[in-house]
SEKEGU-920151 format. One record per residue (C-alpha): residue in one letter; x, z negated, y. Coordinates in pm, whole numbers, padded with zeros to 5 digits, always signed. Layout:
N
AXZY;...
// end
This chain:
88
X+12509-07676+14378;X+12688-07661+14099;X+12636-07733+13749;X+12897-07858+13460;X+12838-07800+13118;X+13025-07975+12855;X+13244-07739+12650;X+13114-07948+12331;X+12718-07869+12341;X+12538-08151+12146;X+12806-08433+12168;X+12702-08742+12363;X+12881-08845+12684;X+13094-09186+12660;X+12937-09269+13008;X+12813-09678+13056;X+12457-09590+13044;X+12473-09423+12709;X+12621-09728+12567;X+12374-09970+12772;X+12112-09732+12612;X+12210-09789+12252;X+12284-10201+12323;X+11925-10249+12399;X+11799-10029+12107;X+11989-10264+11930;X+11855-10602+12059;X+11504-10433+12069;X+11582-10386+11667;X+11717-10723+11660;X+11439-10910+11834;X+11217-10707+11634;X+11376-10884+11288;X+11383-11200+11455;X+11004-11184+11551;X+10921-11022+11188;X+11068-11339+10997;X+10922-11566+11248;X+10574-11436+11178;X+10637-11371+10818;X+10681-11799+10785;X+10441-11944+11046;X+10111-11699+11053;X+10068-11571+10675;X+09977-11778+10391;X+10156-11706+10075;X+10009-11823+09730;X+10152-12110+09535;X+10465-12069+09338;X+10231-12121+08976;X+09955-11908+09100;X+10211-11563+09156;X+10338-11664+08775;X+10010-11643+08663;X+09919-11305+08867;X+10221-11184+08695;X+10134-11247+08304;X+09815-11096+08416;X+10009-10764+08512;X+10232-10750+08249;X+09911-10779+07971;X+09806-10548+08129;X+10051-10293+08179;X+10114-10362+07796;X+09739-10311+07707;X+09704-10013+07916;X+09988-09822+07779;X+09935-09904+07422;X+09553-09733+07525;X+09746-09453+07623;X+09964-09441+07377;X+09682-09388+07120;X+09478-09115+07306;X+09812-08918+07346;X+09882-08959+06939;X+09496-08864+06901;X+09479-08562+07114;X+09804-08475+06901;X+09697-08492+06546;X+09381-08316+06679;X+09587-07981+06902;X+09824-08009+06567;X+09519-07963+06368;X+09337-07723+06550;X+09672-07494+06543;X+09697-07514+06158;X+09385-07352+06144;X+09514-07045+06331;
// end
């Protein structure tokens, strides 16, 4: 028996069942999007449209409060490393 090599290693072969291969990756991916959507509006429950806005103030005091805390530590640990290297 005999055995062909292609004379460009590593390049796919235009054959049928390479194409039938990547057409059913394809609707596998599809059906996979389809079925992600459809589960997405029937079997989760999402919170109501003035209960997210209020989750989001919440957030964004928070982020604000938490990075004006930060923002003071950093200046504190400053004036005291400044301090401390005067001395030296």
């Amino acid at each position: 028996m005999v055995e062909h090599w292609s004379p460009k290693p590593g390049v796919g072969s235009s054959s049928l069942s390479t194409r039938a291969n990547f057409l059913e990756t394809m609707n596998n991916f599809i059906q996979y999007i389809k079925d992600s959507f459809e589960e997405l509006n029937t079997n989760m429950t999402w919170i109501s449209r003035e209960e997210a806005q209020k989750s989001t103030v919440v957030v964004a005091v928070f982020t604000i409060i938490f990075a004006l805390a930060v923002a003071v530590i950093d200046k504190v640990f400053q004036t005291g490393l400044d301090n401390f290297f005067k001395l030296f």
